[in-house]
N, C-alpha and C positions, 0 to 999 in steps of 0.2 A: 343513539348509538355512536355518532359520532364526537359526541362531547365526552367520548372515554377514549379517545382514539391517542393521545396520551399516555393513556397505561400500556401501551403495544410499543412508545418511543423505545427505542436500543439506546439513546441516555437513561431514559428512566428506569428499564431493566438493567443494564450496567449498575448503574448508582445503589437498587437495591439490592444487588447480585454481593457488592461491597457489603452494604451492609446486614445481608445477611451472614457474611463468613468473619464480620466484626463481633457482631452479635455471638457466633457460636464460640469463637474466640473466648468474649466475656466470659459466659455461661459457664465456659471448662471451667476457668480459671474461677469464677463464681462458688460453682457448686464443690469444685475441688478444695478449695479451702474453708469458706464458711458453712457452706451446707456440711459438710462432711466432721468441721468440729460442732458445731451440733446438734448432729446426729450422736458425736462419740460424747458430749457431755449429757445426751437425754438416756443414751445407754448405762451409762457409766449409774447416773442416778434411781435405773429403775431395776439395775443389773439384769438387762435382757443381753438375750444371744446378739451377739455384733455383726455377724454372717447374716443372718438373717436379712438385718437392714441395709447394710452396704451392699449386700447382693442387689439388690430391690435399687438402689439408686445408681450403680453403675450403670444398670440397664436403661432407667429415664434417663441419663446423661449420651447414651450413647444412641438409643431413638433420637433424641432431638437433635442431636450434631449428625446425624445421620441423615435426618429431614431438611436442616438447612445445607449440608452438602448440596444434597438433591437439586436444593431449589437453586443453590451458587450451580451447578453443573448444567441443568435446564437452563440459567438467563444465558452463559458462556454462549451454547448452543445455540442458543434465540440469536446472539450479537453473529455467530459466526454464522448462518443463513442469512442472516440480515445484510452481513459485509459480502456474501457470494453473488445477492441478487442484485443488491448496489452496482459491484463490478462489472456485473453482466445488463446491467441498463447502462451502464457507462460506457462499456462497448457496442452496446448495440446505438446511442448516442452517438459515438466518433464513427461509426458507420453510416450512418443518417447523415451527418456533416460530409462527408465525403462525397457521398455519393450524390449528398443533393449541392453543394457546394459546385459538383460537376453539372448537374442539371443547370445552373442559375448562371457556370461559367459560358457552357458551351455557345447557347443562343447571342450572350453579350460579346463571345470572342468572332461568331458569326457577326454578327451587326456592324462590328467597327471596321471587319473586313471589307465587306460592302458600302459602308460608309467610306473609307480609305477609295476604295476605287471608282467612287464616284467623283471625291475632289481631286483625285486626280489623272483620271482618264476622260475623255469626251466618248461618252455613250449614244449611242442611236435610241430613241424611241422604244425600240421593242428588246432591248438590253436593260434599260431602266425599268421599264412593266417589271422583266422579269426577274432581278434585282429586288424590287420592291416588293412583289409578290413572298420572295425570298425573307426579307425583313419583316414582312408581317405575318408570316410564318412563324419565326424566332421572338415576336414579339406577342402572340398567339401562349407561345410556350412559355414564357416568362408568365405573363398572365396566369395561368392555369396554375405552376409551382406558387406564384403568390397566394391564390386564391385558394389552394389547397391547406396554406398555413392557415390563411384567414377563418377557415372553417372547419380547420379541426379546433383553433382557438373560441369558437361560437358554439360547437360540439362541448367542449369542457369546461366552458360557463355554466351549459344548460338554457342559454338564451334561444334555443329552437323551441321549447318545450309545450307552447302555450298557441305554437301557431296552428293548429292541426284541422281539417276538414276531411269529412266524409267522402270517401271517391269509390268509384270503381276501378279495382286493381287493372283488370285484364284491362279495361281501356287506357289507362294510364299509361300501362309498360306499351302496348299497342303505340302511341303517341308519343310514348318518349324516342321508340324505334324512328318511328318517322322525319320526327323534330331533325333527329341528329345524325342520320339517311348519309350525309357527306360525311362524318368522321369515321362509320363504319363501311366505308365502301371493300371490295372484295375480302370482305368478313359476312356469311350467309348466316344471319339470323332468323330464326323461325320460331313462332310462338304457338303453344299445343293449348287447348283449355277444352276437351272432353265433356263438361255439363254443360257450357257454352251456354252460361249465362251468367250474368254480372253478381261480381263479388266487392261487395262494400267491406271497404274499412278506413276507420278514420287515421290520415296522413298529414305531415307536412309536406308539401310538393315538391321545396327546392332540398329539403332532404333526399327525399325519398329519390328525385333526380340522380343523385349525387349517388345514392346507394347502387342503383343502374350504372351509374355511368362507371364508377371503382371498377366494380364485377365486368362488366365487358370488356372494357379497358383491357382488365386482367387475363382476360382471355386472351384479347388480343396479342397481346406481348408476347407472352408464353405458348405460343403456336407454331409449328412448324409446319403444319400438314400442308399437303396441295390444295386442300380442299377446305380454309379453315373457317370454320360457325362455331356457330353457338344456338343450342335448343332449350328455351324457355318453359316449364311444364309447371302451370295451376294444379295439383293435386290436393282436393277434400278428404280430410279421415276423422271421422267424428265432427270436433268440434277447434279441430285446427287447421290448419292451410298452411301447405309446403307449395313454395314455390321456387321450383329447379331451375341453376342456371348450368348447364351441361354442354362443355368442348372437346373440345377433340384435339386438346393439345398437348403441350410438354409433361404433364401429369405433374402429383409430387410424390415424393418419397414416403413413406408415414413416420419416419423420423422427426419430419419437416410440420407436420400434422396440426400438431396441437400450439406449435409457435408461430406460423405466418399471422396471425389477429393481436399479436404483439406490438405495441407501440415502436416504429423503427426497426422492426425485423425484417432483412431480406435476406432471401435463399441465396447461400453461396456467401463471400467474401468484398469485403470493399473495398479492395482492387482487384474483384475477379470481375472484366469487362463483361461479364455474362447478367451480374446484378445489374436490373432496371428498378429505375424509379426511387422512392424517398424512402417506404418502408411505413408509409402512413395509410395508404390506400386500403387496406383491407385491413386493417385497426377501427379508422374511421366508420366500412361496411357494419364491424361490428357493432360499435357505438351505437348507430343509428339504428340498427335492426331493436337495441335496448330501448332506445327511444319510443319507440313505437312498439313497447311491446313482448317482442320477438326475440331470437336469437339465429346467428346462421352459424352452419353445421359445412361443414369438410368432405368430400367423399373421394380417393382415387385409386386405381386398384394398380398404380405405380408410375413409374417414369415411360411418357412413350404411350401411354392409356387413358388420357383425359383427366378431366377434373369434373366433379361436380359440387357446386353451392348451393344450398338451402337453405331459404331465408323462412325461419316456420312462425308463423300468427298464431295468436290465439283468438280466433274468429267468437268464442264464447264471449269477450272481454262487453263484445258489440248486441247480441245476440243475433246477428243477421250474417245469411252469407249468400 
């Protein structure tokens, strides 16, 4: 399929959008003079009705210039959605740049601050600790933005693809919670699994990490409550596995709905100080949930009423659950 992916180019339709409306061009001009004399010299010799026959060719002149209209109107069409979604990754591109331009400034305009005040102030001991702690905080963060490019450019190779082992879900995410215990602190996560018993399926681990870690993340950010978690729920139906990731935060619009798994999309504006993050984060979720399989789903019943993520398996693929 993809060695036709060529005939879908907006050059290649342009070019034959041209020559289709050269073509029809020809053809008037074709049929209107030579076809038409003759037609008038086969008449003339067999003295048939002339009505008759010129009726009869009018009309295949004007089906076919009708047909390549069609097809010149269709490519136009084709080039003008082609140029709307262009523009609209180009801005959601200077969006991305912005906003992550700020991510990669901020920690570096931290750093030198601190850095500045170390050569030139004399610090006590527990000034510098806490400095430094400071620094490797912001060097924490820089890390994470780099690594985030790193692996969605490892995501769109497809060089994950071959690394995969058998796990058990519920102990997994169980484990990931733990591992990572200090970066979700006063964030109350809680994990449900009702059959409470182990569910195989075959993973990448630093994927599937990575898929975890977006989604909570994402909770994170987008919370306001007093109270803010996140509840995890294993649910079997049939021969697939949903697994809920459910907060209790800022919710989205359903406007918002079907573009957040957009490459560089985030809610809101890039310079509304309200957008967080690159716009890669739950792009990436999606990917990987393809990866393995799967696909995640959307839920919120508005702003102010939570979110909820669903990453669904197809537990058949394995036949174990």
């Amino acid at each position: 399929m993809n060695r036709f992916k060529w005939f879908y180019h907006p050059v290649f339709i342009f070019v034959f959008s041209i020559l289709a409306l050269a073509a029809s061009l020809f053809l008037y001009i074709y049929w209107y003079i030579e076809v038409s004399t003759g037609l008038t010299k086969l008449i003339q010799k067999h003295h048939l009705d002339p009505g008759q026959f010129f009726e009869v060719k009018t009309w295949v002149v004007i089906l076919v210039i009708s047909i390549l209209m069609g097809i010149i109107l269709v490519g136009v069409f084709i080039i003008f959605v082609y140029n709307q979604k262009t523009w609209q990754l180009y801005r959601l591109q200077r969006n991305f740049i912005n906003s992550f331009t700020h991510e990669l400034k901020t920690p570096v305009t931290s750093l030198k601050l601190y850095l500045d005040t170390f050569t030139k102030h004399e610090l006590s001991r527990e000034d510098q600790l806490k400095y430094i702690g400071y620094m490797i905080q912001d060097v924490d963060r820089l890390l994470d933005n780099i690594n985030r490019i790193l692996n969605l450019a490892r995501i769109e190779s497809g060089s994950f693809r071959k690394e995969f082992v058998e796990e058990d879900l519920v102990s997994i995410v169980a484990q990931f919670y733990r591992k990572n215990a200090d970066l979700f602190r006063n964030f109350e996560i809680r994990a449900h699994h009702p059959a409470d018993k182990p569910i195989h399926y075959p993973i990448n681990p630093p994927l599937f990490d990575m898929l975890l870690m977006n989604i909570t993340v994402n909770a994170m950010k987008y919370n306001e409550s007093t109270n803010p978690g996140l509840d995890v729920r294993f649910i079997s139906r049939k021969k697939v596995l949903d697994v809920r990731f459910e907060d209790n935060g800022i919710g989205i619009r359903q406007s918002e709905m079907k573009k957040i798994f957009r490459m560089f999309y985030q809610v809101g504006h890039a310079d509304d100080m309200k957008v967080k993050g690159s716009g890669l984060g739950l792009y990436m979720v999606q990917q990987i949930a393809k990866i393995h399989r799967g696909k995640v789903t959307v839920e919120s019943e508005g702003e102010g009423k939570g979110t909820v993520f669903t990453l669904t398996l197809p537990l058949r693929a394995r036949g174990k659950e």
